[in-house]
LUMLUM-335888 format. One record per atom (N, C-alpha, C): residue number from 0; residue in three letters; chain; atom name; y, x, z. Coordinates in Angstrom, 2 decimals. Example, Ala and Ser with C-alpha at 12.3 -4.5 7.8 and 13.67 -1.06 7.14 Angstrom:
BEGIN
 num residuo cadena atomo       v       u       w
   0     ALA      A     N   -5.69   13.19    7.80
   0     ALA      A    CA   -4.50   12.30    7.80
   0     ALA      A     C   -3.30   13.20    7.80
   1     SER      A     N   -2.25   12.85    7.08
   1     SER      A    CA   -1.06   13.67    7.14
   1     SER      A     C    0.03   12.90    7.87
//
This chain:
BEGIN
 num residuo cadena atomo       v       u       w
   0     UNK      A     N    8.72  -65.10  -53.75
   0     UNK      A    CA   10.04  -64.75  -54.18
   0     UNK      A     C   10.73  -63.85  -53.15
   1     UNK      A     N   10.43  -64.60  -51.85
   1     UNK      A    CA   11.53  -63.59  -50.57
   1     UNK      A     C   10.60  -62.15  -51.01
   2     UNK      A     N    9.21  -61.80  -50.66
   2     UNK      A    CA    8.24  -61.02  -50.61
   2     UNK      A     C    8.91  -60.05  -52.00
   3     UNK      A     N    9.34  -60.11  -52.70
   3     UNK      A    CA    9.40  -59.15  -54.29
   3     UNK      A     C   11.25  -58.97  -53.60
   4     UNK      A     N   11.92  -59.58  -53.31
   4     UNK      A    CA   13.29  -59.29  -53.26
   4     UNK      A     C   13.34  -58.32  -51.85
   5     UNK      A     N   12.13  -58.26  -51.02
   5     UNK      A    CA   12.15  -57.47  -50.01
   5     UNK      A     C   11.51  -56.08  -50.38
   6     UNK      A     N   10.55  -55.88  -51.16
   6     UNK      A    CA    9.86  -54.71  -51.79
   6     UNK      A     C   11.10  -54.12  -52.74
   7     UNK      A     N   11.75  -54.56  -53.47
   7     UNK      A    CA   12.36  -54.16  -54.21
   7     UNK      A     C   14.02  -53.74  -53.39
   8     UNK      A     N   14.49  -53.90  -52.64
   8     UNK      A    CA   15.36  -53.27  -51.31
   8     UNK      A     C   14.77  -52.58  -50.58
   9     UNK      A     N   13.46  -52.27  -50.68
   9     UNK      A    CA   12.55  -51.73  -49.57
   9     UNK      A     C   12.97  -50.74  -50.58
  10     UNK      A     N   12.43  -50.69  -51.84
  10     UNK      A    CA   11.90  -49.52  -52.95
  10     UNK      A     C   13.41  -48.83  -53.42
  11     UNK      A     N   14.43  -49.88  -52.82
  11     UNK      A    CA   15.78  -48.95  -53.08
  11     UNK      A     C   16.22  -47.92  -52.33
  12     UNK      A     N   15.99  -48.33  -50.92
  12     UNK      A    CA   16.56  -47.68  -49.65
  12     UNK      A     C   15.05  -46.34  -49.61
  13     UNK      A     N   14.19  -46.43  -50.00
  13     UNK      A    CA   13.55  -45.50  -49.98
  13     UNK      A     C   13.76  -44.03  -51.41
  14     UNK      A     N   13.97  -44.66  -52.60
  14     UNK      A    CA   14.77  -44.28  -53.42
  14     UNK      A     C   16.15  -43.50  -53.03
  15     UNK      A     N   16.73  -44.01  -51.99
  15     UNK      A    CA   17.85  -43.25  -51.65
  15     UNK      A     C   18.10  -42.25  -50.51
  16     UNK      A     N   16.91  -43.06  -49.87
  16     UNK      A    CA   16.52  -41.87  -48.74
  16     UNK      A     C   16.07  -40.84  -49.38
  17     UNK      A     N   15.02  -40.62  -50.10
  17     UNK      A    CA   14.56  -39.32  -51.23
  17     UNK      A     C   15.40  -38.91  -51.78
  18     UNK      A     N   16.52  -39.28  -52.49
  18     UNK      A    CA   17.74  -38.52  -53.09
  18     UNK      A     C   18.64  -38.19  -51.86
  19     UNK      A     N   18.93  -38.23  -50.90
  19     UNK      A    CA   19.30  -37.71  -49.42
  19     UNK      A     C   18.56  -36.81  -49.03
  20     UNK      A     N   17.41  -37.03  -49.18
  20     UNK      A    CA   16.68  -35.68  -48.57
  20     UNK      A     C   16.65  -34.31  -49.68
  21     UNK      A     N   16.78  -34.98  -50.99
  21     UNK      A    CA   16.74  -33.62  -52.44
  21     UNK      A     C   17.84  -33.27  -51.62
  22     UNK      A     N   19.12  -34.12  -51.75
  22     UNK      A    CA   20.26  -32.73  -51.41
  22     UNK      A     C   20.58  -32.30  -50.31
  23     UNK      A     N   19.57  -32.81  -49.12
  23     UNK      A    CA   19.81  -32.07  -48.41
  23     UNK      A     C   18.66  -30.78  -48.49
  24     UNK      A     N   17.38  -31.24  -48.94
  24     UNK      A    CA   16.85  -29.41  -49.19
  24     UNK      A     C   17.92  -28.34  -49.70
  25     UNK      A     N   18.60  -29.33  -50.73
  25     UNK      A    CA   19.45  -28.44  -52.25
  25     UNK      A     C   20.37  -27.35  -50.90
  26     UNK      A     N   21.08  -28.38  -50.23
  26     UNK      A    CA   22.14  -27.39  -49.49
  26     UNK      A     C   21.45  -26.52  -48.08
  27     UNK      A     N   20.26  -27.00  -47.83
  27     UNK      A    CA   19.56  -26.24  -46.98
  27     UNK      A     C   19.20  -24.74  -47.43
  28     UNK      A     N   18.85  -25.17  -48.73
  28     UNK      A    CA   18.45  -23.77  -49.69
  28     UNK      A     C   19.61  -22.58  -49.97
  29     UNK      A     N   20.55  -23.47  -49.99
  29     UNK      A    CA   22.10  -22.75  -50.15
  29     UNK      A     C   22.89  -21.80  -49.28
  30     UNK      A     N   22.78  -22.89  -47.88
  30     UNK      A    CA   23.01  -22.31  -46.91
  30     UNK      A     C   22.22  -21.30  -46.11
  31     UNK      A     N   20.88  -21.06  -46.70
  31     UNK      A    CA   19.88  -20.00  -46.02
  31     UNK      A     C   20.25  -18.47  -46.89
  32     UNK      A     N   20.74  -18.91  -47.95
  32     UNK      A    CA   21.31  -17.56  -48.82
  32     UNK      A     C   22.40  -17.22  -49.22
  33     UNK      A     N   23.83  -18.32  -48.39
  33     UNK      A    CA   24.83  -18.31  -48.42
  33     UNK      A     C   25.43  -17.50  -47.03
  34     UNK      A     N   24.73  -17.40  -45.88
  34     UNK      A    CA   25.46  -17.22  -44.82
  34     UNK      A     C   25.23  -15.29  -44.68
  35     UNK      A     N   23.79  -15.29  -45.05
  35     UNK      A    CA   23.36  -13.74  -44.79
  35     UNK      A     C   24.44  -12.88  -45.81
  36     UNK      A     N   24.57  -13.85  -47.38
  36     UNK      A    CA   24.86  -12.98  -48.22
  36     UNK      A     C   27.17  -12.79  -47.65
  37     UNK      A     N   27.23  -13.47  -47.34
  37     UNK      A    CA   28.54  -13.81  -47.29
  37     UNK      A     C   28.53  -12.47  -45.92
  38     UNK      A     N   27.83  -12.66  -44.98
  38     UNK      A    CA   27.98  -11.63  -43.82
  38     UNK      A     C   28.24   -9.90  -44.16
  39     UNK      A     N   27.48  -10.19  -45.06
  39     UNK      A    CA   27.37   -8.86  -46.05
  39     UNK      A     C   28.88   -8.11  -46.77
  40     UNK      A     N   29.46   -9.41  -47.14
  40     UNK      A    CA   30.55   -9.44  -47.78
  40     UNK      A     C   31.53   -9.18  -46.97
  41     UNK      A     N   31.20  -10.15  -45.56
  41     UNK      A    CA   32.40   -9.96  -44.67
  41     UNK      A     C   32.67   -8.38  -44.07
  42     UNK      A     N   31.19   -7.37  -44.05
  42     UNK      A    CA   31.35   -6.14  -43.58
  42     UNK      A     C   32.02   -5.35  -44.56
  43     UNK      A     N   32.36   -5.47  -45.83
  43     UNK      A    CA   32.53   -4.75  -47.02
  43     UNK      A     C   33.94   -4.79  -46.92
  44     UNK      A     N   34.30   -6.43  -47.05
  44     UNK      A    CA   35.77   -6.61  -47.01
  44     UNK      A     C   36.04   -8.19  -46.31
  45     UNK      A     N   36.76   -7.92  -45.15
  45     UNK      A    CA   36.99   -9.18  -44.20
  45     UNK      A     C   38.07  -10.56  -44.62
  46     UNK      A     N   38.84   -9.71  -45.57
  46     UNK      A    CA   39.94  -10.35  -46.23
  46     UNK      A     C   39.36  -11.38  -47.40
  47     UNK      A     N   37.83  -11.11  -48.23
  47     UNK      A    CA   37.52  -12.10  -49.09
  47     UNK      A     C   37.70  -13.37  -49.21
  48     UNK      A     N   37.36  -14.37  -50.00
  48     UNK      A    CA   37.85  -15.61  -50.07
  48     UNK      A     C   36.83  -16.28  -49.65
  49     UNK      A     N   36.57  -17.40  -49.49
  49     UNK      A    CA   35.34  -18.40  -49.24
  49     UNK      A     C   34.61  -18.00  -48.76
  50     UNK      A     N   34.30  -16.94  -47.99
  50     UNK      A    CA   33.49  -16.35  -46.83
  50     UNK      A     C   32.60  -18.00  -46.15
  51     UNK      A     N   31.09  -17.82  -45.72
  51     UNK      A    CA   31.01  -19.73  -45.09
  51     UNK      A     C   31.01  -20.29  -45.54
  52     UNK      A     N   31.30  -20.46  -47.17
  52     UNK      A    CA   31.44  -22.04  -47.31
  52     UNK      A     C   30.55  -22.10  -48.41
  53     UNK      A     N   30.46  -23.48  -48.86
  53     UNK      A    CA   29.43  -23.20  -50.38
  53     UNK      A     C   29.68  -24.84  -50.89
  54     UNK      A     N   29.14  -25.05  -51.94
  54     UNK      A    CA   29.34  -26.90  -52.23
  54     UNK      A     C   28.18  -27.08  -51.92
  55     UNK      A     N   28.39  -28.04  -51.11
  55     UNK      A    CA   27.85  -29.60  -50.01
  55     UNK      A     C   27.34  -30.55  -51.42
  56     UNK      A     N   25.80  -30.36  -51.22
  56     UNK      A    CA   25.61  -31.54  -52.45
  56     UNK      A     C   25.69  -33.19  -51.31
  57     UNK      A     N   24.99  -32.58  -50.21
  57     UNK      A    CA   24.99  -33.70  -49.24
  57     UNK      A     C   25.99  -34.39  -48.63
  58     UNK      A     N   26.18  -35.68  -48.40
  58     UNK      A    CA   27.11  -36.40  -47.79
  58     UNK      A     C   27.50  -36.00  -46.57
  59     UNK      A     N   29.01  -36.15  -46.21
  59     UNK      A    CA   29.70  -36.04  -44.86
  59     UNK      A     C   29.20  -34.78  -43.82
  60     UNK      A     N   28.85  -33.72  -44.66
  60     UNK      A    CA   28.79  -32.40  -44.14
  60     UNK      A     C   27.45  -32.48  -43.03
  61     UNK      A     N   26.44  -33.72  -43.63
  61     UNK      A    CA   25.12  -33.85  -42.78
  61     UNK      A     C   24.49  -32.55  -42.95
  62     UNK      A     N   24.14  -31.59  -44.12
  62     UNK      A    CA   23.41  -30.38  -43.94
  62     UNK      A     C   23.91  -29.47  -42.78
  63     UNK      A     N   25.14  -29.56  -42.41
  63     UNK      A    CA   25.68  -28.45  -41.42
  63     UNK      A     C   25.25  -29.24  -39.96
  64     UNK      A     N   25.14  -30.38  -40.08
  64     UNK      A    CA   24.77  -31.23  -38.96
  64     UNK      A     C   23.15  -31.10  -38.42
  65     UNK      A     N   22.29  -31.25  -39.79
  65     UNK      A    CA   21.07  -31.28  -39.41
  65     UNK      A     C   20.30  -29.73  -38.92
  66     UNK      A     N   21.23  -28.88  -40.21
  66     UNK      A    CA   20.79  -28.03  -39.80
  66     UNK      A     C   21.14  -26.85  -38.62
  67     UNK      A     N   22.05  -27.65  -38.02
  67     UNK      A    CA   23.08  -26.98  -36.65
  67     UNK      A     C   23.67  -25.55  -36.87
  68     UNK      A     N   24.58  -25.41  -38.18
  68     UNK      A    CA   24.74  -24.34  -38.27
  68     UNK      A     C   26.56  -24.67  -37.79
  69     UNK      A     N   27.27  -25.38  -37.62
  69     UNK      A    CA   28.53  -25.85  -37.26
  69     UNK      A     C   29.24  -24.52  -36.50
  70     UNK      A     N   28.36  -24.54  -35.84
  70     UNK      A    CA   28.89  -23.25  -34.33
  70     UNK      A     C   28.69  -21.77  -35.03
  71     UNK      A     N   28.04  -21.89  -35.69
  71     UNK      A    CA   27.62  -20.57  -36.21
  71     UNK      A     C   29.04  -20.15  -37.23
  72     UNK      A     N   29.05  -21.22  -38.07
  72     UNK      A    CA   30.01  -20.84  -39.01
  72     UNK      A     C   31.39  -20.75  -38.44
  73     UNK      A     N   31.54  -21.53  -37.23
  73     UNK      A    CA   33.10  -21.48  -36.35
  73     UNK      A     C   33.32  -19.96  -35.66
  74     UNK      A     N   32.02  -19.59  -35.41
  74     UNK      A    CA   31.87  -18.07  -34.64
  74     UNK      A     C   32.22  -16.80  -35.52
  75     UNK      A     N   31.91  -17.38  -37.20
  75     UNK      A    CA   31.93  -16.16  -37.88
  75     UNK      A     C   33.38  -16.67  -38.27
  76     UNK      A     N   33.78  -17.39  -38.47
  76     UNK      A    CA   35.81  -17.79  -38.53
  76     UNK      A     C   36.50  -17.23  -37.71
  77     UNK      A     N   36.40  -17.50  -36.15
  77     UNK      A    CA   36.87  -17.08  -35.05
  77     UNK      A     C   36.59  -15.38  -35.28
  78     UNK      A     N   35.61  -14.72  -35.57
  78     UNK      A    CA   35.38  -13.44  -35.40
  78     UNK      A     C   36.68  -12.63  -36.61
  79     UNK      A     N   36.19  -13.60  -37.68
  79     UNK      A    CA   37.19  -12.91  -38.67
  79     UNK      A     C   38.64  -12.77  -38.10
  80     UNK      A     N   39.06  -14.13  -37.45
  80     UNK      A    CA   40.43  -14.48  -37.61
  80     UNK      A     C   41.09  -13.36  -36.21
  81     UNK      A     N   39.88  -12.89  -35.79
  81     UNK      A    CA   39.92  -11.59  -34.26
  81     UNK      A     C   40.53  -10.69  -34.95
  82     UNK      A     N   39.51  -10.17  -36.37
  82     UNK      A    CA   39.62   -8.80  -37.04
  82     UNK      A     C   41.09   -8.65  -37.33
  83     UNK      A     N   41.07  -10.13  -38.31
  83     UNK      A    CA   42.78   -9.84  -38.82
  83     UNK      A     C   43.41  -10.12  -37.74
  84     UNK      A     N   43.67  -10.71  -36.47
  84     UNK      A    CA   44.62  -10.43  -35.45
  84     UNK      A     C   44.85   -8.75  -34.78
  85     UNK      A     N   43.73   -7.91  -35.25
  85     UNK      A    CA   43.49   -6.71  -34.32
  85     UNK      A     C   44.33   -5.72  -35.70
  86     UNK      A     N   44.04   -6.06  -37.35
  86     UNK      A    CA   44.53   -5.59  -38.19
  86     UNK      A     C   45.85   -5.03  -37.91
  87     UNK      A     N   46.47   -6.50  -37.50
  87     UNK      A    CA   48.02   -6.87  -37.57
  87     UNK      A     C   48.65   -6.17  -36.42
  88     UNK      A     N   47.45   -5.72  -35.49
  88     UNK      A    CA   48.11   -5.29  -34.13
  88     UNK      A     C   48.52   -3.65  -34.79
  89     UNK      A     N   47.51   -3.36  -35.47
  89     UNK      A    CA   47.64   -1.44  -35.73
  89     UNK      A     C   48.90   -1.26  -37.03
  90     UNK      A     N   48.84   -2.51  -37.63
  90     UNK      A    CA   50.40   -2.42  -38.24
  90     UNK      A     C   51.43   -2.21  -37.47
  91     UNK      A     N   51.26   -3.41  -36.80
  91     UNK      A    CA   52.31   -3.09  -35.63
  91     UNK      A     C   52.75   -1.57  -35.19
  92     UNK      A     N   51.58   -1.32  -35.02
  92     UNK      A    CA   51.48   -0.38  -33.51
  92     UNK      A     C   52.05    1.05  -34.46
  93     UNK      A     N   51.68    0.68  -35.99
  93     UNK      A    CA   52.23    1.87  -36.74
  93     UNK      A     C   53.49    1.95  -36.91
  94     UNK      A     N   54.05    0.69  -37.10
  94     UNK      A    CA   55.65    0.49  -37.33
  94     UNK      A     C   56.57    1.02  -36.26
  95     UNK      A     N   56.01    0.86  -34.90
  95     UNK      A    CA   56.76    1.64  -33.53
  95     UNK      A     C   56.31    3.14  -33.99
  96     UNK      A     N   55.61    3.86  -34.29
  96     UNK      A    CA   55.51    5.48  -34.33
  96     UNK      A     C   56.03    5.67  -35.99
  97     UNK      A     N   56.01    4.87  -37.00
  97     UNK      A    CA   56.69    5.64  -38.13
  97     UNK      A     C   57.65    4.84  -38.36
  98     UNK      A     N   59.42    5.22  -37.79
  98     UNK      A    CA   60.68    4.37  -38.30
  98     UNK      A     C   60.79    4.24  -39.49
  99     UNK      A     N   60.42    5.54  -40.50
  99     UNK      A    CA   60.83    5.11  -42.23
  99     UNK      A     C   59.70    4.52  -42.42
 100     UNK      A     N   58.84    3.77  -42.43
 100     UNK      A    CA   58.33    2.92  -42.66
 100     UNK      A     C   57.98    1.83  -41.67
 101     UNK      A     N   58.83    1.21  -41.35
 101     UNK      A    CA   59.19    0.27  -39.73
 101     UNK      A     C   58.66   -0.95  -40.67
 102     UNK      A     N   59.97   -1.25  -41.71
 102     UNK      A    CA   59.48   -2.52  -42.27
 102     UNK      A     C   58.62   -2.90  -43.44
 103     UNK      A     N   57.60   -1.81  -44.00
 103     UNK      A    CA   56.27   -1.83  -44.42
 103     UNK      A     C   55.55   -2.15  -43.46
 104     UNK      A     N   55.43   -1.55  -42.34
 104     UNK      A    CA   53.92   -2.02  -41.15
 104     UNK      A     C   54.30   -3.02  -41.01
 105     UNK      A     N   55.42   -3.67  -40.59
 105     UNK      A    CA   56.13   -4.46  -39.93
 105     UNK      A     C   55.34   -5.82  -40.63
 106     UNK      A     N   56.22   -5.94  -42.28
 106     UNK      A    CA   55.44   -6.91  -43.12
 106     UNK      A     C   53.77   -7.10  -43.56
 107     UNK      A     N   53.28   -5.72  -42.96
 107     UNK      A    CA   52.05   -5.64  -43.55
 107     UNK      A     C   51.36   -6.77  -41.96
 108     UNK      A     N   51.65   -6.09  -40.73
 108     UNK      A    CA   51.33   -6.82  -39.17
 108     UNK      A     C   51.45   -8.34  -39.64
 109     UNK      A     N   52.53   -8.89  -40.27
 109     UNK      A    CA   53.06  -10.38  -40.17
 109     UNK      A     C   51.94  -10.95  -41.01
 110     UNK      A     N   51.64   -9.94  -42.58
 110     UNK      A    CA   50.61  -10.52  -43.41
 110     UNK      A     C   49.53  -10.76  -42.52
 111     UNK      A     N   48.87   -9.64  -41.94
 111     UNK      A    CA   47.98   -9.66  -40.97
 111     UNK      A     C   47.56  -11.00  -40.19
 112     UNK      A     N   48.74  -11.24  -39.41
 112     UNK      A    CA   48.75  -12.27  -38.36
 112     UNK      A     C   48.59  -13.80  -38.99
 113     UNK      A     N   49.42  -13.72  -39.67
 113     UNK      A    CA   49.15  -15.02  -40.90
 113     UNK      A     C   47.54  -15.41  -41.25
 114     UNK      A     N   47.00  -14.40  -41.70
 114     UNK      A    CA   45.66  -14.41  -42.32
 114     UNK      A     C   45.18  -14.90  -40.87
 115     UNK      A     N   44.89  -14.36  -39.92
 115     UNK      A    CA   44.39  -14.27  -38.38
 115     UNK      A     C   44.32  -16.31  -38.27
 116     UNK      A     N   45.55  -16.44  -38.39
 116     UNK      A    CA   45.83  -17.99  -37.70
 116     UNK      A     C   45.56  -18.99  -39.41
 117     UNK      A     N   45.40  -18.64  -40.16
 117     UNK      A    CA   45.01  -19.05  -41.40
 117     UNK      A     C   43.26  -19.36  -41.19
 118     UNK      A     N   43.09  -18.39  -40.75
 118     UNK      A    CA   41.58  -18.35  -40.09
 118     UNK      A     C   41.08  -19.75  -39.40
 119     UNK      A     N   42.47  -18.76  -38.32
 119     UNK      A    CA   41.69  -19.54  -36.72
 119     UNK      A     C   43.20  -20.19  -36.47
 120     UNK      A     N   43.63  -21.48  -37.00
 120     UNK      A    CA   44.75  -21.93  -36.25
 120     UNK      A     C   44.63  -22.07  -34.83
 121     UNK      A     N   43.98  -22.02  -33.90
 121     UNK      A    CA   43.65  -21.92  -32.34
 121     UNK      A     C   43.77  -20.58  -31.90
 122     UNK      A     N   44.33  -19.72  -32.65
 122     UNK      A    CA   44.17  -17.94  -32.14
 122     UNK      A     C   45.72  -17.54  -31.69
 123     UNK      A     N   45.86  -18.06  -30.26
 123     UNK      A    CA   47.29  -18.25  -29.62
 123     UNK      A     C   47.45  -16.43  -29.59
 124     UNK      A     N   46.60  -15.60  -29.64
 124     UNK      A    CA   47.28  -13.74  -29.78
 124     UNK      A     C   47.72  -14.19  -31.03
 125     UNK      A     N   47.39  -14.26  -32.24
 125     UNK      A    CA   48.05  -14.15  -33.46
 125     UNK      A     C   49.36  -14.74  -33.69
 126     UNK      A     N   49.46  -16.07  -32.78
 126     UNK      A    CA   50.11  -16.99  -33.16
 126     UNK      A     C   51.65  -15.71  -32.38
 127     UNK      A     N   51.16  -15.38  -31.02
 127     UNK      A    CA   52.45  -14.80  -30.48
 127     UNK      A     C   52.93  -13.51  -31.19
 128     UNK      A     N   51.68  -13.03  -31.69
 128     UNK      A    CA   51.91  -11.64  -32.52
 128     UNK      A     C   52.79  -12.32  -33.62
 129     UNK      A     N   52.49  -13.17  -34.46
 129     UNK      A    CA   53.55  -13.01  -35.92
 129     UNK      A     C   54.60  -13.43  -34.86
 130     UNK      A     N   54.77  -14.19  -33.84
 130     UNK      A    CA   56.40  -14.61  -33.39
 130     UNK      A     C   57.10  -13.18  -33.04
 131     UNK      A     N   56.40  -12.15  -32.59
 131     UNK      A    CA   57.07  -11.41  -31.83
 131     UNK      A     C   57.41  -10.49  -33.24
 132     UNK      A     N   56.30  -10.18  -34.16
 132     UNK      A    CA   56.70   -9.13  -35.22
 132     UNK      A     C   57.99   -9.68  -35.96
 133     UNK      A     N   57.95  -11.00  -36.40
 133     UNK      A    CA   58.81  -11.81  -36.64
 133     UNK      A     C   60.07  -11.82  -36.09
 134     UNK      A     N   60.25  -11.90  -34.57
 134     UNK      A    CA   61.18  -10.81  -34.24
 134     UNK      A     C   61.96   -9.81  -34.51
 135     UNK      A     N   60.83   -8.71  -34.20
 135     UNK      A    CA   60.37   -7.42  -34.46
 135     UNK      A     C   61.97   -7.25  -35.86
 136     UNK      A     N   61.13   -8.08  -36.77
 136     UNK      A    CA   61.75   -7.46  -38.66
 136     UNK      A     C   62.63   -8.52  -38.35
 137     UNK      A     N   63.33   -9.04  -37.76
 137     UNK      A    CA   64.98   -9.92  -37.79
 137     UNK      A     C   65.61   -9.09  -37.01
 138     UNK      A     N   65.72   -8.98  -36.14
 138     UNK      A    CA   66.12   -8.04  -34.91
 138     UNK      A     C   66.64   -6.44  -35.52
 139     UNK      A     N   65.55   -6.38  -36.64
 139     UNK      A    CA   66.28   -4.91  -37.05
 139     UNK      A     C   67.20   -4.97  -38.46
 140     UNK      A     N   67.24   -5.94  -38.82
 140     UNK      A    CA   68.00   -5.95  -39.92
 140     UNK      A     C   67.54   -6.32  -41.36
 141     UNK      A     N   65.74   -6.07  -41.19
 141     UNK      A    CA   65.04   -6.03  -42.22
 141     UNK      A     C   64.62   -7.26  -43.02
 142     UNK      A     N   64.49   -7.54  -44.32
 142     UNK      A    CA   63.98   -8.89  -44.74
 142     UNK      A     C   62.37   -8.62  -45.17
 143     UNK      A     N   61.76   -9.82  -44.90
 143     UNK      A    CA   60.66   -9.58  -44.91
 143     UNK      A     C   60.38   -9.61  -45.88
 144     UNK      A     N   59.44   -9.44  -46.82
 144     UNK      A    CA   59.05   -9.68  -48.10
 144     UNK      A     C   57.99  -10.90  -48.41
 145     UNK      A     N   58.82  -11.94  -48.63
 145     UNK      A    CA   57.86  -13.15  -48.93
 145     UNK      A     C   57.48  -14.21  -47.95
 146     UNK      A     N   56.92  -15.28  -48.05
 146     UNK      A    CA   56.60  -15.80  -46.62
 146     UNK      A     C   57.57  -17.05  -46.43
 147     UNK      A     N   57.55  -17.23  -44.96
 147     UNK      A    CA   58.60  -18.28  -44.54
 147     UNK      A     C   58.83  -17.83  -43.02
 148     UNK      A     N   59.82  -18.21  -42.40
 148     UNK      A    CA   60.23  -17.70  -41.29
 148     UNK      A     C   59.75  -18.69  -40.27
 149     UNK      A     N   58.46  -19.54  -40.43
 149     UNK      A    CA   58.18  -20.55  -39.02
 149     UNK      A     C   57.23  -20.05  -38.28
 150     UNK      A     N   57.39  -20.18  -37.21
 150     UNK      A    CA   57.16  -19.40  -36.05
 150     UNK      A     C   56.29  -20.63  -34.98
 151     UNK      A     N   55.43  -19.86  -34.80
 151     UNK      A    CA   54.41  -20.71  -33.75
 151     UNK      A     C   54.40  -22.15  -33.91
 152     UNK      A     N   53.56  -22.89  -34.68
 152     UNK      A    CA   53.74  -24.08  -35.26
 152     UNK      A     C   52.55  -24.79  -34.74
 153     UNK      A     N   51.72  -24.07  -34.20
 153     UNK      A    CA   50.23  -24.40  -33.37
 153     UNK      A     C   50.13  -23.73  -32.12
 154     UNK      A     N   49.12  -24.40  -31.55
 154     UNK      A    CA   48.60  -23.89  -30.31
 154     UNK      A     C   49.62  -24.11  -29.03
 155     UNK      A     N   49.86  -23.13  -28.81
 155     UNK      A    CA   50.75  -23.35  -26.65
 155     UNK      A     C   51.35  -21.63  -27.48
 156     UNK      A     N   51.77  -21.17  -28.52
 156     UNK      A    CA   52.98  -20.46  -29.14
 156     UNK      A     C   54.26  -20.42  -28.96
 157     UNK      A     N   54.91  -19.97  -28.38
 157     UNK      A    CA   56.48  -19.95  -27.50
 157     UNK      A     C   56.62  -20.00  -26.25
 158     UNK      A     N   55.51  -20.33  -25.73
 158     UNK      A    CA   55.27  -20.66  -24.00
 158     UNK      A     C   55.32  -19.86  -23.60
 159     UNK      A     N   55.29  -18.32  -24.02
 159     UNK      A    CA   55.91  -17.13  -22.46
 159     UNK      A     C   57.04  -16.38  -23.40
 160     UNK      A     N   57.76  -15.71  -22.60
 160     UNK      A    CA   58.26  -14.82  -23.37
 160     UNK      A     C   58.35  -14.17  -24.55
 161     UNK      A     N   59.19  -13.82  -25.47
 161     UNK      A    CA   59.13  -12.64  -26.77
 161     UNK      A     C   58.09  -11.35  -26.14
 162     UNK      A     N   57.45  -11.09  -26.86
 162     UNK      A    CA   56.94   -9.86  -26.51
 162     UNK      A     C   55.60  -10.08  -25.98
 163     UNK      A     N   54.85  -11.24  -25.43
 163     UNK      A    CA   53.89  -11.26  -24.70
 163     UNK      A     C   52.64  -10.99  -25.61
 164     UNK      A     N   52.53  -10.74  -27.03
 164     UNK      A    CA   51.16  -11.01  -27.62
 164     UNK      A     C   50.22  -10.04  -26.96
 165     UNK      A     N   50.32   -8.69  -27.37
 165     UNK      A    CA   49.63   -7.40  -27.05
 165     UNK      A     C   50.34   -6.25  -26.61
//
């Protein structure tokens, strides 16, 4: 009696180990043609949506675990959330050389910076860049178009001066 109630918990947990391992091939398979193809995407257009990600048939994000791609996918976040911080800088940098269009670059830099820390909430340039552009379009009179007016809500953001991003 013990002997059949032990085979048969034996024959479950092995049963479930095999359906653990299907989905983790399933998302192994996913992620081997999800990351190249998405890289692809990211050179085309950096702004796309779901860039990295894909559905997890496997439990508690073990495929990204086993298959140590964690760092990889944080590197291609961080890289993006660079691009759109560097975006937001040449808005900027346009809004100081063209006054009739001050508060187009202006809003376009803030979109920028947003996306940047949307990215990478840890990306303390972005975070000071929207404070300072943010600035920037109050300071002159201008309303921004859309949005919300909170300002450095992450990171070590407010800790030096107006002006310090870039």
């Amino acid at each position: 009696m013990r002997t059949a109630a032990l085979r048969a918990s034996s024959a479950a947990v092995c049963v479930a180990a095999a359906v653990l391992l299907v989905l983790l091939a399933l998302d192994a398979r996913a992620w081997s043609t999800r990351l190249p193809a998405d890289d692809l995407r990211y050179r085309r257009d950096p702004s796309a949506s779901a860039l990295w990600k894909t559905h997890e048939l496997s439990p508690f994000g073990l495929d990204r675990s086993v298959l140590g791609i964690r760092d990889d996918i944080a590197y291609r976040g961080a890289r993006a959330s660079q691009a759109a911080n560097l975006l937001g800088v040449l808005g900027f940098a346009m809004a100081t050389q063209d006054v009739s269009q001050r508060a187009t670059f202006l809003n376009n830099a803030i979109t920028a910076f947003r996306q940047a820390i949307a990215l990478d909430p840890a990306n303390d340039d972005a975070l000071f860049n929207l404070e300072y552009a943010l600035d920037q379009l109050k300071g002159s009179g201008e309303q921004q178009a859309g949005g919300s007016d909170k300002r450095g809500t992450g990171g070590r953001a407010g800790l030096k001066p107006t002006g310090h991003g870039y």
